[in-house]
C-alpha positions in Angstrom: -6.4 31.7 114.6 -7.0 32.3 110.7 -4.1 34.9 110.4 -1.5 32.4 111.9 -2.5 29.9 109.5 -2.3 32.0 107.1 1.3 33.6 107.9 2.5 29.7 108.6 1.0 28.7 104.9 3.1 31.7 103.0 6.2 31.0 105.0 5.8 27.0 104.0 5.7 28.0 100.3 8.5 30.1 100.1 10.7 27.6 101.9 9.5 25.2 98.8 10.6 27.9 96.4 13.7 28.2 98.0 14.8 24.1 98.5 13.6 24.4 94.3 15.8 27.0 93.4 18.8 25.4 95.1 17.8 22.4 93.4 17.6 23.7 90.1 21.2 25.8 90.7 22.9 22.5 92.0 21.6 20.8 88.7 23.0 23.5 86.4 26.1 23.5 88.2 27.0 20.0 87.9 25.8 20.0 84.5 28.1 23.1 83.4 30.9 21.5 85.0 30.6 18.2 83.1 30.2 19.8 80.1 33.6 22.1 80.4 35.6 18.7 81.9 34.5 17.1 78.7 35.5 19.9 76.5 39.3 19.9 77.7 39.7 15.9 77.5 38.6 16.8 73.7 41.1 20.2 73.7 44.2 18.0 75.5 44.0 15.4 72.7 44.4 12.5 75.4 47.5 14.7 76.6 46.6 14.9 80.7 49.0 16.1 83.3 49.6 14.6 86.4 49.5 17.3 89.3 49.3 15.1 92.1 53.0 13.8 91.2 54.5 17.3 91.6 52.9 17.5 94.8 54.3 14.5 95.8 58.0 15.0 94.2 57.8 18.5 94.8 59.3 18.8 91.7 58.3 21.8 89.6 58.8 19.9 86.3 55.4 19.2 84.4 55.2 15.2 83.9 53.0 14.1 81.3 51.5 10.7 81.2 52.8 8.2 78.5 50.1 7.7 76.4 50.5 6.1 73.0 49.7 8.2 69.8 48.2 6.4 67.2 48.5 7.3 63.0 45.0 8.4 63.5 46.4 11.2 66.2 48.6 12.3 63.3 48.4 15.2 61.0 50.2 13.3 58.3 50.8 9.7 57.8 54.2 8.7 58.1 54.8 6.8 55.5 54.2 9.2 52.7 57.8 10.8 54.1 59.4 7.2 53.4 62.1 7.0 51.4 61.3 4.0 50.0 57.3 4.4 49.8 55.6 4.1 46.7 53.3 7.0 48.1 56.3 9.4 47.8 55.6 12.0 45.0 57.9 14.4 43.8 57.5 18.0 42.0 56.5 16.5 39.0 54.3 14.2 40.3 55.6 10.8 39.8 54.7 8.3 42.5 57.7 6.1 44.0 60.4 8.4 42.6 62.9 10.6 44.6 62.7 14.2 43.4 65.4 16.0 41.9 64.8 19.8 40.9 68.2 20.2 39.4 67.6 20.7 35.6 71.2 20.3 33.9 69.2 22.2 30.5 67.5 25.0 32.5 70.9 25.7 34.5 73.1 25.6 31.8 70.3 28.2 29.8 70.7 30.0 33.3 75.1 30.2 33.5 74.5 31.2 29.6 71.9 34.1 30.7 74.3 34.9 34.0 77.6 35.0 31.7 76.3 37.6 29.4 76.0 40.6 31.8 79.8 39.3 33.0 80.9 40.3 29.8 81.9 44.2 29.9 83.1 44.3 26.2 83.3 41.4 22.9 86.2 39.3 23.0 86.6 40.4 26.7 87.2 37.5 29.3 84.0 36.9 31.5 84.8 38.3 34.7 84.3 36.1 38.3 83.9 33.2 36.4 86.7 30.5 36.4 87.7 28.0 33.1 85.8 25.1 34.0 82.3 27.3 34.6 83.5 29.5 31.4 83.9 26.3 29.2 80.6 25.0 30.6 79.1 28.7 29.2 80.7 28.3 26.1 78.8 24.5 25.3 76.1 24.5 22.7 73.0 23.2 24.3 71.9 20.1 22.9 69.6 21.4 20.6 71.7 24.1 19.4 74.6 21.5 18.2 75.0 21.2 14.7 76.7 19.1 12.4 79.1 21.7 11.9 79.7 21.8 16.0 80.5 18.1 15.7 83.1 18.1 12.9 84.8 20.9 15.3 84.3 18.7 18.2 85.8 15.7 15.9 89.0 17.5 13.9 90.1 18.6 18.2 90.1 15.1 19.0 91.9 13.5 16.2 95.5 14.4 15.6 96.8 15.7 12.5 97.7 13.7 9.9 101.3 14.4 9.2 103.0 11.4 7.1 106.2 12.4 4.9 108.6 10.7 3.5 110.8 9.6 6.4 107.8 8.0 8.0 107.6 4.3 7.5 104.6 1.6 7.4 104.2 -1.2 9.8 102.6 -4.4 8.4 99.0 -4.8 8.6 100.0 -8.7 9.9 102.4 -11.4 9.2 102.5 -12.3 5.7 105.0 -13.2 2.8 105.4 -11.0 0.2 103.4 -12.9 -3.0 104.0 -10.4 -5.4 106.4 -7.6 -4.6 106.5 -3.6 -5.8 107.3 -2.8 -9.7 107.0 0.3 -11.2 109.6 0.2 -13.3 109.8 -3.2 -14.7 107.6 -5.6 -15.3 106.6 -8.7 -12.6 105.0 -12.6 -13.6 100.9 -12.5 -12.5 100.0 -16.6 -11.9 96.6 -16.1 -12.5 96.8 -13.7 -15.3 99.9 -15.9 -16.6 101.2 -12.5 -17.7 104.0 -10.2 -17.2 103.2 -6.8 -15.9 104.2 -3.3 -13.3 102.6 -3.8 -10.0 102.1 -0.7 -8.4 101.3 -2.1 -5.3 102.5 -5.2 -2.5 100.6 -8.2 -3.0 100.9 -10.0 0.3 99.6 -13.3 1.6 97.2 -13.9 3.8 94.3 -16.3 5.5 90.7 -16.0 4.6 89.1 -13.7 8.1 92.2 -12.8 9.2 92.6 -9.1 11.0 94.1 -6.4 9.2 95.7 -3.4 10.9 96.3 0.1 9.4 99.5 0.7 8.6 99.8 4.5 9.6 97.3 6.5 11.1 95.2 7.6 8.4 91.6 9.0 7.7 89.0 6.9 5.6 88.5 9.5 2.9 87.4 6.4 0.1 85.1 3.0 0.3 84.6 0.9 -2.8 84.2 -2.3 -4.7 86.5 -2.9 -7.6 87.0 -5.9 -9.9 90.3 -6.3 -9.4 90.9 -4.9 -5.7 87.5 -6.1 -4.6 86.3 -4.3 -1.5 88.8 -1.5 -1.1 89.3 1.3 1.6 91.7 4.5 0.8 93.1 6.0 3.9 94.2 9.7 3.7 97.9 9.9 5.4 98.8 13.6 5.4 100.8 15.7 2.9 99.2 14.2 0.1 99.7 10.6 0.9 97.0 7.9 0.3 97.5 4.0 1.3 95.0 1.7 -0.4 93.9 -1.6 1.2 91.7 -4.6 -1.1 90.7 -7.5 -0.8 88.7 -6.6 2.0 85.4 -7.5 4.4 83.9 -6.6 7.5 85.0 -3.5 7.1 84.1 -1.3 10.5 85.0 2.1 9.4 83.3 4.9 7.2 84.4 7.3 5.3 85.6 10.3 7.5 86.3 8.2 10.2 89.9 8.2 11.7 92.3 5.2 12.2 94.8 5.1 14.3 98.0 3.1 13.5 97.7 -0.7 14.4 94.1 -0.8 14.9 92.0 -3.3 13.1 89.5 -1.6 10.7 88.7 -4.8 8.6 89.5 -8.9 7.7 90.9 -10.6 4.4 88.2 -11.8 2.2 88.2 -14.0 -0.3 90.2 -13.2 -3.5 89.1 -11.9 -6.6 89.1 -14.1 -10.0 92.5 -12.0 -10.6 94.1 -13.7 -7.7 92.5 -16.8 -7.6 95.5 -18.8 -8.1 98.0 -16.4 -5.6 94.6 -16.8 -3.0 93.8 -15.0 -0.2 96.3 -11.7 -0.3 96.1 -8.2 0.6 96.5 -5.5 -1.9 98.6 -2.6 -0.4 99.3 0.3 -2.3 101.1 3.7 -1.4 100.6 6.9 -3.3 102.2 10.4 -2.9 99.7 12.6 -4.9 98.5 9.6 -7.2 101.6 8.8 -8.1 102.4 5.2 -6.7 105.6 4.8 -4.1 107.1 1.8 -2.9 105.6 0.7 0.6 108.2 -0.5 2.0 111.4 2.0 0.6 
């Protein structure tokens, strides 16, 4: 009787040891298969396809669910690729402004650069290039213009003064004639209450009023004089000089160019030697100092 109870008590324990051991496999399986569900929700991102909808469609497209995406499920936040956002930066930095890599400098350093190994021999044309990109080459850089680049730039603009003795004057505005032309006899001066030559036209004119150049010309003199008062000397061409007093607000320098008609200055108030003709404008032509008569 004592070996059966023995042989009954061993067989009861291992059937505990094997219920346990299912037990503890059961638990472990479970947990492992929690733990690998949770890590795919995590991999998918909230991305989850629905299987059982193929099945039913029997489809063999993959349908994904329609789940919203957040900024937070983003690798970049929209808004810094705004046009308009002030979070925008560009290459060098500058918050709220568009970028633009194009350096006019740098590239035209770069055509300048590019056009030397075009040119085989000097004086040789640049070959592959075309005149607009060649004329582009051939532009001083900012820094590189000088004063002597500008007067170039300048005498191509203006025409050439070419006034002879066939040209004519037009009147620098609408005015009587107060005391004409005399170089060879003598003329009555109110003011001076003399007789004397006038190498010049004295003509009349209001106090302000516009006065326009009578011939294209280039300012080559600006002065005061007692007589004259405020006076500008215009250089015609072939040694021809026209000189205009009795000036102010005068809007030209000397070296600057004036075309024919255009307004360069107004009548001013006369000097003592015309206070009693008034307000006039002294015009005087000269070919090679020696006066001529304006309107001849």
């Amino acid at each position: 009787m004592k070996k059966r109870s023995g042989k009954s008590g061993q067989r009861k324990e291992r059937a505990i040891m094997i219920a346990s051991s299912v037990l503890v496999l059961s638990a472990l399986t479970i947990t492992g298969v929690y733990v690998r569900n949770g890590k795919d929700e995590e991999q998918d991102g909230g991305y989850t396809i629905d299987f059982s909808s193929l099945e039913e469609s029997g489809s063999s497209e993959i349908v994904a669910e329609d789940i919203p995406v957040t900024d937070s499920d983003l690798d970049y936040d929209p808004a810094s690729t705004e046009v308009d956002s002030s979070t925008v930066k560009n290459n060098y930095g500058r918050a709220g402004e568009s970028a633009d890599p194009f350096d006019e400098k740098a590239e035209a350093i770069r055509l300048k650069e590019a056009s030397s190994e075009l040119i085989v021999n000097e004086g040789q044309t640049k070959d592959g290039m075309d005149e607009a990109t060649e004329a582009m080459v051939e532009l001083p850089l900012e820094d590189e213009v000088t004063e002597a680049d500008s007067d170039a730039v300048a005498a191509q603009i203006q025409p050439e003064l070419t006034f002879s003795e066939a040209d004519s004057l037009i009147m620098p505005f609408a005015g009587n004639i107060l005391i004409n032309y005399s170089a060879d006899k003598s003329v009555y001066f109110p003011t001076l209450q003399q007789y004397k030559c006038n190498p010049a036209l004295v003509l009349e004119a209001t106090l302000g009023e516009d006065v326009k150049a009578a011939a294209a010309g280039m300012v080559s003199r600006i002065y005061d004089d007692p007589m004259t008062g405020h006076t500008v000397v215009m250089n015609l061409g072939n040694g021809y000089e026209l000189t205009y007093g009795q000036l102010q607000e005068v809007i030209v320098s000397e070296g600057t160019y004036v075309a024919e008609g255009e307004i360069f200055a107004q009548i001013a108030e006369p000097t003592r030697y015309y206070a009693v003709e008034g307000s006039n404008l002294y015009l005087k032509l000269t070919k090679d100092g020696v006066p001529v008569n304006p309107v001849a």
